[in-house]
N, C-alpha and C positions, 0 to 999 in steps of 0.2 A: 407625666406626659411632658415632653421638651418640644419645644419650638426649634425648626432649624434657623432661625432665624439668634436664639438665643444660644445656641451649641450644643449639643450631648458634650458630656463631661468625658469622652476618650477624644485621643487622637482621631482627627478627621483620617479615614482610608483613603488613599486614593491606588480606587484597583484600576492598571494598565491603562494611566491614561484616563480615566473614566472618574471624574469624581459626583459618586450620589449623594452628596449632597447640597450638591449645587444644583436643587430644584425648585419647581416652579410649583402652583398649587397647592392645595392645604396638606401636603402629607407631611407629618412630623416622627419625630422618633422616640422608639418608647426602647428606654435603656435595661429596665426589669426586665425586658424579655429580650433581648440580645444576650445579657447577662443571662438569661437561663437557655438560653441553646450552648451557650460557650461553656456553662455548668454543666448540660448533660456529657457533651464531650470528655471533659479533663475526670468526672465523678462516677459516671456510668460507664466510661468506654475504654476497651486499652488496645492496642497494637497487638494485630497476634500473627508479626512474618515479621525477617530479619531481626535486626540485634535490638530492635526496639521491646520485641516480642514480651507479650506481658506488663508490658509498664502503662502507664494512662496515657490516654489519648492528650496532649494537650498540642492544641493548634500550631502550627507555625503561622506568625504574623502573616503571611501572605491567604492561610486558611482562616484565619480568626477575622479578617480583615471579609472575607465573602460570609462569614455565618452572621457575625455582626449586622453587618448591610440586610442581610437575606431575610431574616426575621426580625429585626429591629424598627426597620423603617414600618409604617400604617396609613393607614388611610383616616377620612374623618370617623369612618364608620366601625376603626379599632382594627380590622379586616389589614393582611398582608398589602403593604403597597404593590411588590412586585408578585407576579405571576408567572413568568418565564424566565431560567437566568441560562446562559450559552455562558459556558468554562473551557475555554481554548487553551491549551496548556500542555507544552509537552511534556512526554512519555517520562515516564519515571519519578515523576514527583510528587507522586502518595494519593493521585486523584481519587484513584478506585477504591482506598480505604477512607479520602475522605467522603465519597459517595455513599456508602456505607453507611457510615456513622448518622450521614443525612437522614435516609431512607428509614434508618433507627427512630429518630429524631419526628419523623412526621408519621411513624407508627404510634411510638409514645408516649411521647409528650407534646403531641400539637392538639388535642384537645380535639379534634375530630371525630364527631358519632360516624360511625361502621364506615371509619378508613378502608380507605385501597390504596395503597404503597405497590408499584408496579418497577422491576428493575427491567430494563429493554435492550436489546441491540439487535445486531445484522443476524446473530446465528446464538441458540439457547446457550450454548459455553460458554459463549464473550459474557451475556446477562449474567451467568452464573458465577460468573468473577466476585462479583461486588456483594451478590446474596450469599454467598460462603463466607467471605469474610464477613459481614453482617450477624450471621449465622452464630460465628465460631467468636465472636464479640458479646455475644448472649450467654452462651456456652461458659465464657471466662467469668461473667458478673453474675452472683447469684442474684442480687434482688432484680436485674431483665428475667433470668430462668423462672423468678417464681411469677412474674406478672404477665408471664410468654408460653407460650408452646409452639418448639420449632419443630418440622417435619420438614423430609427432605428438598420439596421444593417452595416452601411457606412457612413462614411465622408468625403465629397468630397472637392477640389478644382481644380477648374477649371476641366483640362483634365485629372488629377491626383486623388485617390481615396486610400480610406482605409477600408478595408471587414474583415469580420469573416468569418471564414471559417467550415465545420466540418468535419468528419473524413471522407467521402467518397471520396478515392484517385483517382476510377473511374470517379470520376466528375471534377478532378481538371488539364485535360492534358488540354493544349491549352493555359494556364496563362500566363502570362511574367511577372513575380514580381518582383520586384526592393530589395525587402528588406520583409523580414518572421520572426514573431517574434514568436517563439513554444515554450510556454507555458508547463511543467509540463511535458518535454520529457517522462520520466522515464513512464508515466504511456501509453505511446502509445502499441497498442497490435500486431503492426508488422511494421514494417520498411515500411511500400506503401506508407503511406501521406509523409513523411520525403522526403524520394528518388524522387516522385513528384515534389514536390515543391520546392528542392533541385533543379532538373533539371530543372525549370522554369526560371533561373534566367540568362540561357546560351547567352540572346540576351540583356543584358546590361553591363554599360562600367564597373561600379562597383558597384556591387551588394551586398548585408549584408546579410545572414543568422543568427540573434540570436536564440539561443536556449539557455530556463532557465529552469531550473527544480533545484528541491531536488534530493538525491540519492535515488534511487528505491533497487530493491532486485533479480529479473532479469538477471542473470547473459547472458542471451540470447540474449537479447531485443537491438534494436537501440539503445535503450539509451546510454546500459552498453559498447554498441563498441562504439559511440561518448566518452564517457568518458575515455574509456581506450588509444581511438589516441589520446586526450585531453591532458591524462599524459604524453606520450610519448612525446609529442613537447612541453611539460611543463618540462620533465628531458633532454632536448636536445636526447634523443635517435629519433628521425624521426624529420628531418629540414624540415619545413612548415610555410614560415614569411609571408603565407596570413589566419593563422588560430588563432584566440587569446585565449587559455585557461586560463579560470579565474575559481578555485577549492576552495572553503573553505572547509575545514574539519580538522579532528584528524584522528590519523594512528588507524585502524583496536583494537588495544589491549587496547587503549583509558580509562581511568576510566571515566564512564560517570557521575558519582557522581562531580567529582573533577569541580570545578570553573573555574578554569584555562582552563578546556577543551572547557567550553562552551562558554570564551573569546576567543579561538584561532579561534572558527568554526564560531562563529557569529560576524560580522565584525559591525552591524546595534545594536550591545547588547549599552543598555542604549539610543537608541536614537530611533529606529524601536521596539526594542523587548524589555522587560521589565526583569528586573533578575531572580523577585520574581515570572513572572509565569514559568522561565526554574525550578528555585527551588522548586514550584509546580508539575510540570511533572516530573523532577528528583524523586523528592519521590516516587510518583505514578510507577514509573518506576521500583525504589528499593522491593516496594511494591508487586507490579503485573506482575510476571515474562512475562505473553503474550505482555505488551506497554515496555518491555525493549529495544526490536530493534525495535519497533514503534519509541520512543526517541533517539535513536540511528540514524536512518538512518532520521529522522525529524530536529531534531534538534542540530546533531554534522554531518551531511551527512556522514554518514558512510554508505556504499555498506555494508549491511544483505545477510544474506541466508533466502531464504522465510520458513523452515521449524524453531519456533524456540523453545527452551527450553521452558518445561510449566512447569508442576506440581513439586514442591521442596518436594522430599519424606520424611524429616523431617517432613512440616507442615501434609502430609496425613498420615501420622505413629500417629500424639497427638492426630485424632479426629477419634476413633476406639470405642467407647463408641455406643452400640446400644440398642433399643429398640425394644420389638415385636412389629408388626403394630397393633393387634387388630381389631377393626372396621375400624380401619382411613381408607381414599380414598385412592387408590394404582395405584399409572402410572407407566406403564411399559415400555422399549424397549426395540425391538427385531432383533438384529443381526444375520441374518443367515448363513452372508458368503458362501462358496462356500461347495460343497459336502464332500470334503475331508477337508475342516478346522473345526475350533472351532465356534462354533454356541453359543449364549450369550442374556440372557433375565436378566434385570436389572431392579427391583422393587424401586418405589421407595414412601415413605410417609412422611409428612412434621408433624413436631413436635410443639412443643406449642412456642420453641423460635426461629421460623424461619426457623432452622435447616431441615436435612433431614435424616432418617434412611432407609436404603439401603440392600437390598437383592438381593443375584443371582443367577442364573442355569444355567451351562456351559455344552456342551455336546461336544463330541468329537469321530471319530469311531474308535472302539480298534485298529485296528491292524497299522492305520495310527499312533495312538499316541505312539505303541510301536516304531515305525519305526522312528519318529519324534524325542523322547526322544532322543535316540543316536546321530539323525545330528542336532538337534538343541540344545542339553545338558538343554533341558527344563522337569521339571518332571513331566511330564502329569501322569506316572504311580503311580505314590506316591498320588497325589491328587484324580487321580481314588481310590484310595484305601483306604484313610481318607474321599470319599463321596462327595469331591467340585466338582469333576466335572465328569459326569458321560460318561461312555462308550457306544456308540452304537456297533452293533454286525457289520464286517464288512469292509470295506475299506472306504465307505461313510457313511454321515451322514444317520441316520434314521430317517428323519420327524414324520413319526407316531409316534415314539418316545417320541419325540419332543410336539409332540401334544397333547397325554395323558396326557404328564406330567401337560402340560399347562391347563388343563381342569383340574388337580386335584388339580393344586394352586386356580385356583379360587371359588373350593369348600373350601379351608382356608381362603383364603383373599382376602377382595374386592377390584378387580381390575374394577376399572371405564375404562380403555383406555388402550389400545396397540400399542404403535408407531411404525411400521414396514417402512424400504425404500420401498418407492414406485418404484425402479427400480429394488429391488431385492424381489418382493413378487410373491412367489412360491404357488403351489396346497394347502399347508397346509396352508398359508394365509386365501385360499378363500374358506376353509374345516373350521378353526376356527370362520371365519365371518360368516355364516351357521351354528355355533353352541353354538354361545357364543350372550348374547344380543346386540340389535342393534346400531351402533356406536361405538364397542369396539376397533375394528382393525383401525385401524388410520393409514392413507398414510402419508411417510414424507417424504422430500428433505434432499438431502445430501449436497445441496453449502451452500455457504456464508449466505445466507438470511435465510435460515432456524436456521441452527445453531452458528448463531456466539451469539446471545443474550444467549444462553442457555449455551453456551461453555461457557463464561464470568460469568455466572453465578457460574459455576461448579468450576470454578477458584478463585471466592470471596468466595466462601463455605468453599475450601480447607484453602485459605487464615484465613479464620476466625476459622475454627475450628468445622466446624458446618455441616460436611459431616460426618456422623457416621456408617461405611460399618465392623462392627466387626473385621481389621484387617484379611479380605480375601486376601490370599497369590496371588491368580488368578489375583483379581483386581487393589494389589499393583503392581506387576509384570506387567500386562497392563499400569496403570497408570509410570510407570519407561519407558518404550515403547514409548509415547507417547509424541510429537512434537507436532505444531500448523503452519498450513498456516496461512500467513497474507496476504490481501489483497492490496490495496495502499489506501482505503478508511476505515483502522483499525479493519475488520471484520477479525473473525479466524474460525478457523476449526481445529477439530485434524486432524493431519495427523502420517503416522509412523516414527521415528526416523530412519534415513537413516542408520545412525552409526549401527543400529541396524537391519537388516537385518531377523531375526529370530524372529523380535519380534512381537508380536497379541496387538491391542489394539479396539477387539470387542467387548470388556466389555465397556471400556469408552464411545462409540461409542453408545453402549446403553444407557448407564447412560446419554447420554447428549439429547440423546430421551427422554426419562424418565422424565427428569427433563423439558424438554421442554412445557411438555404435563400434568403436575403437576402444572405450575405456570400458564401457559393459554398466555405465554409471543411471541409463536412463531406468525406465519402472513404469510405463507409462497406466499399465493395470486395467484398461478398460479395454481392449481387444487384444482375440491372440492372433492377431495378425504379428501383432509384436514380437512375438516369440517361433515365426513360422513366415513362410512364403505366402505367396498367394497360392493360393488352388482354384484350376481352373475346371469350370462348369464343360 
């Protein structure tokens, strides 16, 4: 038994910022047992994905430095100091194998009568990441095979046992878990499994909660309060010497471009994650403004805002160059928004190099847009008056308006399809589908699945130069407007720029209809509106 006061014989850690053993209270540190967590690893366990495959698990300092801590430290009563550790770390640097190994480790060899080893996350596949590999780490060692028995979703010993679990927190009272290893916090969609299995662990002597995730974007979420009591007892502001914060990352204003940042956040760089694909995704990042806090909150864990910066109004200002459609096929979308906003139909036909030439019709009802102009300092009047965007008579929209109009483009130009939301389709929907040939009116979704291939798309266009909208004041002005949700599975969506409050982006909104329903790229799978008009009763 060593006093911290007289030093354990290794190098002091100091994980991210956080040094444990810079504590207060009787807990000291017992190095026979740090030294045998760090034995079951390199003795018992081996890599079994990429080129490591096969060979022993042996820690990388930034890993040896948290298993050491984890189990080393005690109490006066012998018992684990720590009881909860939050591992913030971005993606790619061996977390989920070393989760694993853990979850092994407090099956095994923690000395616990009728363990419960529980791996957790948002959805059973993500859990089942860490228990596979775990699994298939058994699988490689004979002497785990012969003191184990795995089945497909547990492995057991003796009276003690190791489960995946899935998000249903309804099913999980009743547990006694010894030790929870929660996978990919960030992406859980409310605090009940957490708080669950949290409380489960009230009926043993020392119990482990790991939680590892990336930083998410959630400023709401479990995740983002685990993380922020995390910093707190990581700056000394809230004393808690049973909780262990281990954080990699770079401060918030970060150049993600710069080398140096992505040596400070990635502790596994050169040995887990490779340079040349962060310099990879850098580019890409520089490149395509929607994967900038993708890379950001992935791979430097930096806490994002879910809304983020899209369209760079330089590159949509070069590609202004337009062409009349002609004969070519014309997809359209149709934004109606609400009675009193701006209602937005966006043409659009695909060019010989790829490209796309772009047409619009914005309508608006007069007397709201006088009213507007003034509180919003937007000049709906002046564009009325140059002919972008036309008046209805009124305080709301005039569909029939609307409708005319749209019956008189199609005697110009052929329009093959009309992508309308299917949760905002109104009388003049199911009036134009009744008047227009069969299949025209096209139902669409407004989440993730619908539009994120098509949003991505609209954003390589702008990128390259190859969206050609004549320099329309209406759509630049939209396009300025306009942010992106991100998902935590990389999908986007426009959404409106918060900062911006006044601003419309039902033009884009269209265009990314438009464009969806142009390339044949959407899937949206859960109505066959999609595949079909409406049909009227």
């Amino acid at each position: 038994m060593t006093s911290p006061d007289i030093s354990p014989e290794i190098e002091h850690p100091i994980i991210a910022g956080y040094d444990p053993y810079a504590t207060k209270g009787d807990c000291w540190f017992d190095q026979e047992a740090a030294d045998r967590a760090i034995g079951f690893f390199r003795d018992c366990l081996t890599h079994v994905k990429g080129e490591m495959c096969g060979k022993p698990f042996e820690l990388d300092n930034w890993q040896e430095d948290i298993v050491r801590t984890m189990f080393g430290w005690k109490r006066q009563d012998e018992t684990r100091r720590y009881r909860t550790a939050y591992i913030e770390i971005p993606r790619k640097n061996g977390k989920s194998t070393l989760c694993a190994g853990l979850a092994l480790y407090m099956l095994i060899s923690d000395n616990e009568p009728g363990a419960e080893v529980y791996s957790a996350a948002a959805e059973r596949e993500q859990a089942s990441i860490v228990f596979d590999i775990a699994a298939n780490m058994v699988a490689n060692e004979a002497i785990l095979r012969g003191c184990t028995q795995t089945f497909r979703k547990s492995i057991v010993k003796g009276t003690s046992s190791y489960k995946v679990l899935s998000a249903d927190a309804y099913t999980k009272h009743g547990l006694n878990a010894s030790a929870i290893v929660f996978d990919e916090l960030h992406a859980q969609p409310n605090r009940d499994l957490y708080d669950v299995l949290s409380t489960s662990t009230g009926a043993r002597k020392q119990p482990l909660t790991i939680a590892i995730t990336t930083a998410g974007y959630d400023r709401n979420s479990i995740c983002y309060e685990v993380h922020d009591y995390a910093s707190k007892v990581r700056d000394g502001i809230i004393e808690d010497e049973s909780f262990l914060p281990v954080i990699y990352g770079v401060d918030d204003k970060a150049d993600f471009k710069d080398p140096k940042m992505w040596e400070q956040a990635n502790p596994g760089l050169g040995s887990s994650i490779r340079r040349d694909y962060l310099e990879i995704e850098a580019k890409k990042a520089a490149e395509l403004p929607s994967y900038e806090n993708t890379f950001r909150r992935l791979h430097l864990n930096q806490w994002t805002e879910q809304a983020v910066r899209w369209l760079p109004m330089e590159r949509w200002d070069e590609a202004d160059e337009f062409a009349a459609f002609g004969d070519r096929p014309v997809y359209a979308g149709l934004d109606l928004a609400s009675t009193t906003d701006i209602a937005a139909l966006v043409m659009v036909a695909q060019d010989d190099d790829g490209g796309f030439d772009v047409m619009t019709r914005f309508w608006i009802p007069a007397e709201n847009a006088h009213r507007r102009e003034r509180t919003d300092r937007v000049p709906y009047e002046v564009w009325i008056r140059e002919g972008i965007v036309t008046a209805t008579p009124g305080d709301v929209i005039d569909y029939d308006q609307i409708r005319e109009d749209i019956l008189e483009l199609t005697k110009e130009v052929n329009i093959k399809q009309i992508a309308v939301d299917r949760w905002n389709a109104t009388q003049i929907v199911t009036q134009l589908d009744g008047e227009l040939p069969a299949g025209t009116m096209v139902m669409f979704g407004q989440g993730y699945r619908s539009m994120s291939a098509p949003s991505k798309q609209l954003e390589a266009l702008v990128m390259g130069r190859k969206l050609h909208h004549n320099g329309n004041p209406v759509m630049r002005w939209m396009a300025s407007n306009c942010a992106i949700e991100t998902d935590p599975a990389g999908n986007i969506k426009p959404t409106k720029n918060e900062k911006k409050s006044t601003g419309k982006i039902d033009g884009i909104v269209a265009l990314v209809m438009a464009l969806a329903r142009a390339t044949a790229e959407i899937d949206d799978g859960d109505s066959v509106y999609e595949d079909r008009g409406i049909i009227a009763l």
